[in-house]
C-alpha positions in Angstrom: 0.0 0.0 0.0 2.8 2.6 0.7 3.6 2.6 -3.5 -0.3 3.7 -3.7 0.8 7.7 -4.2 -2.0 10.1 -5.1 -0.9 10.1 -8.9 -1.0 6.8 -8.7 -4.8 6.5 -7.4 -5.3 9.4 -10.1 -4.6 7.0 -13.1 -6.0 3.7 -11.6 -9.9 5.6 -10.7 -9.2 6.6 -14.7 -9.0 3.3 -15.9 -11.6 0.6 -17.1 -13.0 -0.9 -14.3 -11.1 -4.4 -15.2 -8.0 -2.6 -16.0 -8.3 -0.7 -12.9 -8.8 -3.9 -10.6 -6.1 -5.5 -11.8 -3.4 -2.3 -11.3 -5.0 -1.3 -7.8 -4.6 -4.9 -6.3 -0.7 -4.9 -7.6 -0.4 -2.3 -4.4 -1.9 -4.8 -2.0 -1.5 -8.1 -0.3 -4.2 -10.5 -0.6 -3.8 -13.2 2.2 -7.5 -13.0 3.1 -7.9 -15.6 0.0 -6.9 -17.7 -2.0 -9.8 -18.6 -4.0 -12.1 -17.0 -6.2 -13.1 -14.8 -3.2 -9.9 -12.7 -4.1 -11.4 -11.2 -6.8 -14.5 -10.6 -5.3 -12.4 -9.1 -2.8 -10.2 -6.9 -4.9 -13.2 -5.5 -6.9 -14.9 -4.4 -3.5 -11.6 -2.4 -3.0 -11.6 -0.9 -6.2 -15.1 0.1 -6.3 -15.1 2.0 -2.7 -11.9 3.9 -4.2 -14.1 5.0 -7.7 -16.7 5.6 -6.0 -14.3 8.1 -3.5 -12.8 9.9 -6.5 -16.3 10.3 -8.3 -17.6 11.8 -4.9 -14.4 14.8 -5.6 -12.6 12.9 -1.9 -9.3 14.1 -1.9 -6.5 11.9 -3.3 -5.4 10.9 0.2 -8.8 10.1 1.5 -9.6 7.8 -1.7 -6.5 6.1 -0.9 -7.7 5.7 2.9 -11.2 4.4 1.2 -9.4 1.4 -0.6 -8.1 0.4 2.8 -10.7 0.2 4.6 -12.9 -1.5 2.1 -9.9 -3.9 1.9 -10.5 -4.3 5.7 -14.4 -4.4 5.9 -14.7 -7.7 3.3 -13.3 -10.5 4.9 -15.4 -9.3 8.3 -18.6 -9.3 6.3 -19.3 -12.9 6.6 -20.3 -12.9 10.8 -20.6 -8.7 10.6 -24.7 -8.4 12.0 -26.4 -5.1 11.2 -25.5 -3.4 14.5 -21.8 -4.4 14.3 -21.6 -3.2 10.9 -22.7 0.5 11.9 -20.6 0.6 15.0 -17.8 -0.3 12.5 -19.1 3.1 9.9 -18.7 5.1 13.0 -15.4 4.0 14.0 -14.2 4.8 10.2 -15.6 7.7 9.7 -14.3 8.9 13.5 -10.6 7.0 13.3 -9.3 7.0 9.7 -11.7 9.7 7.7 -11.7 11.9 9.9 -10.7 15.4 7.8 -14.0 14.2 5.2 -16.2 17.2 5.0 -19.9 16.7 6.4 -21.0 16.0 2.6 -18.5 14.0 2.0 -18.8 11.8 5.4 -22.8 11.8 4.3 -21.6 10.2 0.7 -19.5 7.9 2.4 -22.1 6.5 4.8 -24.6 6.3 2.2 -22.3 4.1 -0.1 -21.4 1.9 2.8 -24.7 0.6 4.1 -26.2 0.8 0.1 -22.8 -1.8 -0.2 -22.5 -3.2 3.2 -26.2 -3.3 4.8 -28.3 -3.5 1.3 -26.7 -6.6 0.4 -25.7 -8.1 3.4 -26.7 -11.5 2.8 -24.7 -11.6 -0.3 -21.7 -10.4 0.8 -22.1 -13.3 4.0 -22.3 -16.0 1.5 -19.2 -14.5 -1.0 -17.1 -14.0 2.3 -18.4 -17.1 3.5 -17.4 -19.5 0.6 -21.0 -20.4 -1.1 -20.1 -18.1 -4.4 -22.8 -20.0 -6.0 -25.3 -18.9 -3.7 -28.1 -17.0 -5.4 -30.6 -14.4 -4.1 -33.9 -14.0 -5.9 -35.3 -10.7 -6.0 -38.7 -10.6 -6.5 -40.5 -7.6 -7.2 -44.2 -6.8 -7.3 -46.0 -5.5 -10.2 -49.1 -3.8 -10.1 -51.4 -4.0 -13.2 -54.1 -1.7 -13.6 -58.0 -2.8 -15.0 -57.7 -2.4 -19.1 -59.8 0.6 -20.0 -63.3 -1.1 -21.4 -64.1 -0.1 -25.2 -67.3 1.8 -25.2 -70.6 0.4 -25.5 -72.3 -0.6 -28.3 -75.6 -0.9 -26.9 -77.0 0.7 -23.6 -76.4 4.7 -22.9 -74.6 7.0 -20.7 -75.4 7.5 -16.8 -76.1 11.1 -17.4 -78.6 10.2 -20.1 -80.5 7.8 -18.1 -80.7 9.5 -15.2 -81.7 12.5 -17.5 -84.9 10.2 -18.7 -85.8 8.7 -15.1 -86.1 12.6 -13.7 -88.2 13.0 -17.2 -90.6 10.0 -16.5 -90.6 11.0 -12.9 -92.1 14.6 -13.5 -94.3 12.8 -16.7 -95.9 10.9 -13.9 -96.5 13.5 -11.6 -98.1 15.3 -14.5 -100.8 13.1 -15.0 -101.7 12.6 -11.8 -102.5 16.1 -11.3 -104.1 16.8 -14.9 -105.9 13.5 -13.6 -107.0 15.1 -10.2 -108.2 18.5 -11.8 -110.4 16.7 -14.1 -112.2 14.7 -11.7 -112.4 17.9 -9.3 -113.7 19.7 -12.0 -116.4 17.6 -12.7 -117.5 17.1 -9.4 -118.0 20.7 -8.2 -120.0 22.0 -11.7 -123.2 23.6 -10.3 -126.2 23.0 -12.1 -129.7 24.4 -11.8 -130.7 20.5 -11.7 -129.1 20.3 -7.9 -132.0 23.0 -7.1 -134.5 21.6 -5.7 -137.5 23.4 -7.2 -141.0 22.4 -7.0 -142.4 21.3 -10.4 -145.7 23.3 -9.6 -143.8 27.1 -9.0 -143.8 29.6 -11.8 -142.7 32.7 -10.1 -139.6 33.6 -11.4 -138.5 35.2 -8.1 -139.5 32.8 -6.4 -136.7 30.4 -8.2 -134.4 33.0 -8.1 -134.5 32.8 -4.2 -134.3 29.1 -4.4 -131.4 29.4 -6.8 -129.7 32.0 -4.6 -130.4 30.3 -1.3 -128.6 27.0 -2.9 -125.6 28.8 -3.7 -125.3 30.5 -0.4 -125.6 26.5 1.1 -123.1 25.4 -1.9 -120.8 28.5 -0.9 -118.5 26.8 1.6 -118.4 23.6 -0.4 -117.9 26.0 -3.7 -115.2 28.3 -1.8 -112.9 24.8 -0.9 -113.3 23.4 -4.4 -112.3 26.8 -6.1 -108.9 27.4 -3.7 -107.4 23.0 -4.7 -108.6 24.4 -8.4 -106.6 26.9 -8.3 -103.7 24.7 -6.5 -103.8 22.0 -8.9 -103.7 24.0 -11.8 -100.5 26.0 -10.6 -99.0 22.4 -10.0 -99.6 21.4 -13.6 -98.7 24.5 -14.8 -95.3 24.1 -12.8 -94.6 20.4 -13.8 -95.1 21.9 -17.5 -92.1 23.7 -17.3 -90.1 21.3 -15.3 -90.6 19.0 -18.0 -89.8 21.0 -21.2 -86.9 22.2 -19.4 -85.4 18.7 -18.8 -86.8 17.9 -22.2 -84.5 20.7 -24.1 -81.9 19.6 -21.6 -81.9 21.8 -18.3 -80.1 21.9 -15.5 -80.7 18.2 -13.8 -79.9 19.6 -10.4 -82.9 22.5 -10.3 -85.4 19.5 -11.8 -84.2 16.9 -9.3 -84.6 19.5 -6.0 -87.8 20.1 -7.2 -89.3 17.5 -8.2 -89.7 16.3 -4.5 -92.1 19.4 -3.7 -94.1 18.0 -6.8 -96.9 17.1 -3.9 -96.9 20.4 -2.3 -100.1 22.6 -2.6 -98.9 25.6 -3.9 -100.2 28.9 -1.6 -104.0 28.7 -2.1 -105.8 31.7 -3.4 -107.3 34.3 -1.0 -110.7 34.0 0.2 -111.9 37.2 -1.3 -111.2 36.1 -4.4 -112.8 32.5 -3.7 -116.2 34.6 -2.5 -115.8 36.6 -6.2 -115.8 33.4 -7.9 -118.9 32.3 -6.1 -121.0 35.5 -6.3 -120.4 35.3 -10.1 -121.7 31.9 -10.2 -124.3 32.3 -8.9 -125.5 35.4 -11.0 -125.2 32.9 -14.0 
């Protein structure tokens, strides 16, 4: 190791990697091994001494990294994980001692990437199984295949799109259905007067007449006030659905929609007494 000068580290971290193995070890002893271990040990060396003169070390500390990479290998094979970082410390603290805080960072990093990482492996090399193997296996993640569009069927937003539309539809008819029959049920007639087949006095049927409407009036008033209810609901829903029809806004029909069974505010009873007192002048 004493011929190792810093021109001479200078060429060999230069080199090929082959070419530089084979010079570096020339400035060693290897009695560690005598099989092919050796060159597993000697390209360890050379690597932590590359790796030094890539990270910009100074020529003196790269030769200092050779050495102790020379000295870490052959204790890898019974070296555990918390003997292994007492021996970083005592490096980096004993014989790298002048590294810079970047530099010491680099250092550490390459040693347990090296020395921890692949701790197993370096047991069996230092150990004597070189044919030992370690299978890595890694896990893939495969993501559904994107489906090809539909050929029959149609898309969420249209369906829902026609359910809101057969939902107001519905509602629709049902009221049209509910004004009709109100409708017909509170026409007043003069049949519903009861008049005696043997009066002819004109006024006296008009007091009949009058005095049936006055009895009707309450029954007339009610009927006149869900009228007018029911036909502000259908009038509503009319809207709703020629809105969702030419494509509205589905979030204003589906809010509404659920009020479809609310009475809407019912008409005053002045104007429900109007209605009458003009009925019954007919």
């Amino acid at each position: 190791m004493d011929s190792l000068t810093e021109s001479e580290i200078a060429q060999i971290t230069r080199l090929q990697r082959d070419a530089g193995v084979q010079r570096l070890s020339c400035h060693f002893s290897w009695p560690e091994f005598s099989d092919e271990r050796r060159s597993f040990h000697q390209e360890f060396v050379y690597d932590f001494a590359a790796f030094a003169a890539d990270r910009g070390f100074s020529w003196p500390d790269v030769i200092q990294a050779a050495a102790i990479a020379k000295d870490v290998f052959p204790q890898l094979h019974d070296l555990d994980v918390p003997n292994l970082l007492f021996l970083l410390r005592d490096v980096l603290c004993e014989r790298l001692q002048n590294l810079t805080p970047v530099h010491q960072h680099d250092f550490a990093r390459h040693f347990v990437e090296n020395c921890l990482a692949r701790r197993r492996l370096f047991q069996a090399v230092v150990g004597g199984a070189a044919d030992t193997s370690i299978v890595q296996l890694q896990l893939e993640v495969q993501v559904p295949p994107v489906p090809c569009p539909l050929e029959q069927g149609m898309d969420l937003h249209e369906w829902e799109a026609l359910q809101d539309r057969a939902r107001v539809t519905s509602t629709l008819q049902q009221k049209e259905q509910e004004l009709r029959r109100l409708r017909e049920r509170t026409q007043v007639t003069l049949g519903d007067v009861n008049i005696p087949e043997e009066c002819r006095d004109k006024q006296r049927i008009v007091e009949l007449v009058q005095a049936a409407v006055r009895a009707a009036e309450g029954h007339l008033q009610e009927s006149l006030q869900d009228e007018a209810t029911l036909m502000s609901d259908v009038l509503f829903l009319k809207v709703q659905l020629a809105a969702l029809t030419t494509g509205g806004q589905h979030s204003t029909a589906s809010s509404t929609t659920g009020d479809d069974s609310q009475p809407s505010e019912k008409v005053t009873s002045g104007k429900a007494k109007t209605g009458v007192k003009e009925s019954g002048r007919h």
